[in-house]
Phi, psi and omega in degrees: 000134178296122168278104155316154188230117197268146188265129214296172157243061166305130179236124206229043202264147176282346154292326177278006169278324197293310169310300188308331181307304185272356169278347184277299162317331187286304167330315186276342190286285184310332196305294165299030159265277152351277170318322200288319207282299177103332167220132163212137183284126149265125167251096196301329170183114189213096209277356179232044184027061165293316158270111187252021191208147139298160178227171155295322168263035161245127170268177120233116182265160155276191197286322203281348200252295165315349179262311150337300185290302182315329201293305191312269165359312180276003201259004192216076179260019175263001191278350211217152147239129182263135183246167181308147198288144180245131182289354194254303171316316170067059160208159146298153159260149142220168201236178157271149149278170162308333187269327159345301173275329154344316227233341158300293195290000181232050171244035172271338186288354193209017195266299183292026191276156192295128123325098170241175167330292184096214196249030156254330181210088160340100167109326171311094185238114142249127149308115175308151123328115167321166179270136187307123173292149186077002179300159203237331176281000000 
């Protein structure tokens, strides 16, 4: 059977540039965080509260924001080595690659790349809002 394709729904309204915008900045935030740590445990979803604290070398998402970030992740997976979930941590670790921090230190080159949905919403594709000048992310 022919594997369907959800067909994108590009958007181009200035609140969802505005999200994508800040969802993009977020990204880059975690990147450079990852970078600043050198390793930081992520907990992709936590979901029976488990983490009743942020720590420093701890992220903690919810499932639609932990689900953003794995997509964004899979679309640069030469950027990241994700290690495997540790049950005592009730997280991942993750790291940068070289090419990873390249692509930090380069991300005007990949700072407009489309915003998607990811796997909570199949297809949803925006262009960021440009960034504000002196924005720091």
């Amino acid at each position: 059977m022919k594997e369907e394709r959800m067909k994108p729904r590009r958007r181009t309204d200035y609140a969802s540039r505005k999200m994508a915008r800040h969802m993009r900045d977020r990204q880059w935030a975690f990147m450079e965080r990852v970078a600043r740590l050198g390793k930081l445990w992520v907990c992709w979803w936590n979901k029976n509260g488990h983490h009743t604290e942020e720590k420093p070398d701890l992220l903690i998402c919810g499932l639609i924001d932990g689900m953003e970030l794995i997509e964004w992740m899979n679309s640069h997976k030469d950027w990241w080595v994700i290690g495997r979930w540790s049950d005592k941590r009730y997280a991942s670790s993750v790291r940068l690659t070289d090419a990873g921090r390249n692509a930090l230190g380069e991300r005007e080159k990949y700072d407009m790349e489309l915003v998607t949905g990811g796997l909570v919403e199949p297809g949803w594709c925006v262009m960021p809002a440009r960034r504000r000048k002196g924005s720091r992310v």
